[in-house]
Wavefront OBJ file of the C-alpha trace (Angstrom):
o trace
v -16.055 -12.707 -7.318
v -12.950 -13.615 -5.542
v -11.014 -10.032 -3.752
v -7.705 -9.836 -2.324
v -7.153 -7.080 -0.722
v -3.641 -5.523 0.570
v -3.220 -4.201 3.591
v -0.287 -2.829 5.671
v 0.055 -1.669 9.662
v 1.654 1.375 10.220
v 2.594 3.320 13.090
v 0.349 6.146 13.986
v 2.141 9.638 12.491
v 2.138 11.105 15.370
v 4.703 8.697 17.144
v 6.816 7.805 14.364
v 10.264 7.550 15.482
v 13.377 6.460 13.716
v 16.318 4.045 14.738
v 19.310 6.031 13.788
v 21.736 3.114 13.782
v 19.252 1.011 11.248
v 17.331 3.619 9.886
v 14.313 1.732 9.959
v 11.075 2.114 11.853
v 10.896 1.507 15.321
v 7.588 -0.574 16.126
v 8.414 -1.895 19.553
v 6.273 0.371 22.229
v 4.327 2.338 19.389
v 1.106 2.087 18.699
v 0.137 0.997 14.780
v -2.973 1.112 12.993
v -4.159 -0.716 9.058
v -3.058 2.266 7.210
v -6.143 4.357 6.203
v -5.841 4.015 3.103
v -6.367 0.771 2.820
v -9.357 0.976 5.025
v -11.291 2.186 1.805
v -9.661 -0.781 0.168
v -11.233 -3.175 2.492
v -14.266 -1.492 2.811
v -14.805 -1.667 -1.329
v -13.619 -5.098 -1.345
v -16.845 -5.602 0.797
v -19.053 -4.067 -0.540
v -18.415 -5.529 -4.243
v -19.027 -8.847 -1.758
v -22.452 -7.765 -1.092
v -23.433 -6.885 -4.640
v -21.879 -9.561 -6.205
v -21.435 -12.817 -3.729
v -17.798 -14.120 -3.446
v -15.300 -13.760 -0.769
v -12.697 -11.363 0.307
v -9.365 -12.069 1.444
v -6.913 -9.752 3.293
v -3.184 -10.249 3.219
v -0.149 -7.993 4.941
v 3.853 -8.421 4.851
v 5.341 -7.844 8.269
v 6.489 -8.333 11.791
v 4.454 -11.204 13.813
v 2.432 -8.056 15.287
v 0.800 -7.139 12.209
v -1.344 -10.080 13.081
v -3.402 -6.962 14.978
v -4.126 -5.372 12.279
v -5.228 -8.646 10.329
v -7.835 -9.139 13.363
v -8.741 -6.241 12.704
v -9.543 -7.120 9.754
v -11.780 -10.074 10.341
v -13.939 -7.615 12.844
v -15.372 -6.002 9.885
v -16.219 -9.031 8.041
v -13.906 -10.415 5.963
v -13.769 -14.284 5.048
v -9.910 -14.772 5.792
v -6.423 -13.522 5.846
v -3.151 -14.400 5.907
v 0.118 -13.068 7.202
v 3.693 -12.554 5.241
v 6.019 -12.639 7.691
v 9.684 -13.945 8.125
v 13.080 -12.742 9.049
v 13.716 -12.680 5.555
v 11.672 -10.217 4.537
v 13.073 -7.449 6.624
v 14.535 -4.459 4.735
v 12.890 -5.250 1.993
v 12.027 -2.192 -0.615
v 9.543 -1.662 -2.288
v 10.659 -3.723 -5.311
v 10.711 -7.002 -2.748
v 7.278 -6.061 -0.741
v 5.724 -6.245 -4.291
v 7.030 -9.523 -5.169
v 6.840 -11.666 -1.766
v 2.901 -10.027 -1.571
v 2.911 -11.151 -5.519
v 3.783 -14.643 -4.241
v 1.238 -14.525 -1.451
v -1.346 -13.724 -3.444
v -0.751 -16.667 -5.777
v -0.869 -18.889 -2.940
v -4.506 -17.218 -1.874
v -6.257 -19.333 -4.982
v -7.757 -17.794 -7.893
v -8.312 -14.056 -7.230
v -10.372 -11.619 -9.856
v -9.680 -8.368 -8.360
v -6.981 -7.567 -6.082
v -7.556 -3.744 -4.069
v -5.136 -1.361 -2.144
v -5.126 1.550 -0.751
v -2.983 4.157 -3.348
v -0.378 4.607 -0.579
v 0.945 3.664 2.680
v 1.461 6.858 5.090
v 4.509 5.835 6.188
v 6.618 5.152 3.174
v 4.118 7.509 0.418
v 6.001 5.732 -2.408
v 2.471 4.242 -4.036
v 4.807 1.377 -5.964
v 3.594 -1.715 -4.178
v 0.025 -1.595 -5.786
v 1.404 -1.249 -9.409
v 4.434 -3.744 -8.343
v 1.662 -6.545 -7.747
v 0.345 -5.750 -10.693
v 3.647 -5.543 -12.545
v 4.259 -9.062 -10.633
v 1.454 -11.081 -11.856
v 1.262 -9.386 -15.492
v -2.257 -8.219 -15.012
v -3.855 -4.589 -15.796
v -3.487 -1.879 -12.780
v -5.500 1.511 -12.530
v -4.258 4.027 -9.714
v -6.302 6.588 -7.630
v -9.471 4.769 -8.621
v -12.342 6.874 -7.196
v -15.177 5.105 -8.267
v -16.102 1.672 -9.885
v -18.825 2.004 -12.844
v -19.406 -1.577 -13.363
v -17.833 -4.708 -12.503
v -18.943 -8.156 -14.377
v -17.086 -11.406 -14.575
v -14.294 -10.452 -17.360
v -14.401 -6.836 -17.029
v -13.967 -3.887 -14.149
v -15.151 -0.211 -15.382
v -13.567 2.572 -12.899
v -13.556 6.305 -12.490
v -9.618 7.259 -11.731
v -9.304 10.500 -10.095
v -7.163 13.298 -12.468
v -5.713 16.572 -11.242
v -8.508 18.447 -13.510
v -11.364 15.964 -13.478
v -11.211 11.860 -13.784
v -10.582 9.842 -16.596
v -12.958 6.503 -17.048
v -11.050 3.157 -17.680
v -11.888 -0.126 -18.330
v -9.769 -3.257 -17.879
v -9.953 -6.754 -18.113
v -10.411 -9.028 -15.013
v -8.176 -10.112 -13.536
v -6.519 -7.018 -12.714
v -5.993 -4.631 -9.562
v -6.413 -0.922 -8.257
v -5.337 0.824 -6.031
v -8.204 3.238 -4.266
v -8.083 6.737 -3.060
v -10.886 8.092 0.036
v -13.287 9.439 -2.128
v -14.151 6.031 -3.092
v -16.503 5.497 0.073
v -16.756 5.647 3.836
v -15.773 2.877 5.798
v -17.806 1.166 8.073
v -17.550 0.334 11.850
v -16.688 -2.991 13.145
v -19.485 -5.440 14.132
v -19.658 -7.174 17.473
v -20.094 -10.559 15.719
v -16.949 -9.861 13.572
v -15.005 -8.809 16.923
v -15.738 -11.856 18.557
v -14.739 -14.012 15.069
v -11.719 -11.743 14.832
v -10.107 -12.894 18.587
v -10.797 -16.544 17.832
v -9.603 -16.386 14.262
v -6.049 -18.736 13.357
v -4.009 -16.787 11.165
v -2.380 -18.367 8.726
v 1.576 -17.409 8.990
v 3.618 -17.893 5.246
v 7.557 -17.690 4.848
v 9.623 -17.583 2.042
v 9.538 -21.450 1.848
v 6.119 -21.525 2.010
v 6.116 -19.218 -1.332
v 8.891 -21.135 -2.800
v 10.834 -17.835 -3.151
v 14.675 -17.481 -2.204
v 16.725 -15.151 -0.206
v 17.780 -13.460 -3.371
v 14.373 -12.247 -4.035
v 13.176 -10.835 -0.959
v 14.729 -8.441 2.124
v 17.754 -6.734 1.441
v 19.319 -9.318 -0.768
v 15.981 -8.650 -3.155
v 15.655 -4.683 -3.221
v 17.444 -2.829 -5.308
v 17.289 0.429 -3.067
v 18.742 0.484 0.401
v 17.797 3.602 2.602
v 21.358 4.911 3.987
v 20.165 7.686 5.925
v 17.061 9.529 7.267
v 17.239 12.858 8.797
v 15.444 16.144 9.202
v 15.945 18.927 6.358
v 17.668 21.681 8.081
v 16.176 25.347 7.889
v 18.488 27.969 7.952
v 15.970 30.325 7.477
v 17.960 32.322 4.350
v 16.536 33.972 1.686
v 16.896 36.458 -1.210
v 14.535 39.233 -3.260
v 15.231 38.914 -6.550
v 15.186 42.293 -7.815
v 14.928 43.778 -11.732
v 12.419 42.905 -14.439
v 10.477 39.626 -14.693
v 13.083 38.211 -17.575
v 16.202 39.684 -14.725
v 14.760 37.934 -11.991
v 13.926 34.445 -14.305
v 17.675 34.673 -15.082
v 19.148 34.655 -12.117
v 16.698 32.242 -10.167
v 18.146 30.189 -13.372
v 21.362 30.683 -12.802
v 21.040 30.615 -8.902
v 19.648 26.620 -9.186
v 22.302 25.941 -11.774
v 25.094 26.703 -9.187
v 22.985 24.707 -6.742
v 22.920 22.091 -9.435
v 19.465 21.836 -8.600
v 18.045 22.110 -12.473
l 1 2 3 4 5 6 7 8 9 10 11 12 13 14 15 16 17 18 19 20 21 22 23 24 25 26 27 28 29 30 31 32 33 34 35 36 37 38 39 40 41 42 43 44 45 46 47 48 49 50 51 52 53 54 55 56 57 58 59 60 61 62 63 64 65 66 67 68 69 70 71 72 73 74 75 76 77 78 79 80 81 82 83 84 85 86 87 88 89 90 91 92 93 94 95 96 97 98 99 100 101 102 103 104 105 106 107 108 109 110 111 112 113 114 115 116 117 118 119 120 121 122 123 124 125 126 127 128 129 130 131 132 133 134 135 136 137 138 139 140 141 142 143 144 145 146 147 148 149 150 151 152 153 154 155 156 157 158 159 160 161 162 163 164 165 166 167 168 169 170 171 172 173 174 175 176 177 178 179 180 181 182 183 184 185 186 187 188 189 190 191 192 193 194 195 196 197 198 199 200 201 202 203 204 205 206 207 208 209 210 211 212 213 214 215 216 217 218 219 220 221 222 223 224 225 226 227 228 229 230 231 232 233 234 235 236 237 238 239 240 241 242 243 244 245 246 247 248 249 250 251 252 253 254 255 256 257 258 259 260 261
């Protein structure tokens, strides 16, 4: 059973800041972790290794210090990753991030399941798992909270439902992306720490995955982020007063003038 999974460094939440000239991120002097969600990725991607034999490869789009996070990586066991990283890639949306890691994964070998987490906490979109997918024309299942049973052709999962859970099955190869209650990942072991600082990492740009300008960064995304600010408060607010119907009216016609609905 051959695994890819996705990961991504982010910054911790609780220094986020954000470079009002560029609106992007700023990494430089802030510390970043592998995005928790995809630490229950990782963690099922090994421990379908166990059952099953295989390997399990990690790959992440991003600056050359997301090689961290790739170490990381290796510390709890994984067989190897590879970085996507390039000047190229920067700004891209979510639309691009799908199809350079698309590319990278091709360029991985043959893959049967590919895992992420089912969002990254500092963008919350949950696109790039199903934009893989989309990418490589194989079946996707989000919020995946359990896998039933997993053979050589086909992958039977639990996917977690507002009311409940639904059960799915899909053909292999295909991809899901994974939400906590899936397991409980595992700490680090010493030997994997000492493979992890040793490790070479692999570094792919776009002409390594024979992709073009056009198709990746700014020139490939079809949304462009033109502003990020905080919502101001002004703290206003209104009793709506009269019947039920009364008040349903004019909350109506309150939103309409707001153009809100």
């Amino acid at each position: 059973m051959n695994i890819v999974v996705c990961i991504k460094q982010v910054p911790e939440t609780t220094s986020v800041k954000i470079n009002k000239d560029t609106n992007t991120l700023v990494r430089e002097g802030t510390k970043s972790i592998i995005n928790p969600f995809d630490m229950y990725a990782l963690e099922e991607g090994l421990r379908i290794r166990e059952k099953s034999g295989g390997r399990v490869v990690v790959i992440s789009m991003g600056p050359p210090q997301a090689e961290e996070a790739l170490r990381e990586a290796v510390s709890y066991g994984v067989d190897d990753v590879f970085l996507l990283s390039d000047r190229a890639f920067a700004g891209s949306d979510t639309l691009a991030t799908s199809r350079t890691l698309a590319c990278g994964i091709e360029k991985t070998g043959d893959f049967d399941l590919i895992l992420c987490g089912k969002q990254a906490i500092d963008g919350d979109t949950a696109q790039v798992g199903p934009g893989i997918a989309e990418n490589l024309d194989i079946p996707f299942v989000a919020f995946v909270r359990k896998i039933r049973e997993l053979d050589n052709h086909t992958l039977k999962v639990e996917r977690m439902m507002d009311d409940g859970y639904d059960v799915l099955e899909v053909s292999l190869p295909g991809l899901i992306t994974v939400v906590k209650e899936i397991n409980e990942p595992r700490m680090p072991s010493l030997k994997g720490k000492m493979r992890a600082k040793s490790i070479n990492i692999p570094i792919w740009g776009v002409a390594d995955l024979d992709m073009s300008d056009s198709e990746t960064g700014l020139k490939g995304s079809a949304t462009q982020v033109i502003k990020i600010f905080t919502p101001i408060r002004d703290g206003k607010r209104e009793i709506l007063e009269g019947s039920i119907e009364e008040q349903i009216d004019l909350l109506i016609n309150k939103l309409n003038d707001l153009k809100v609905v």
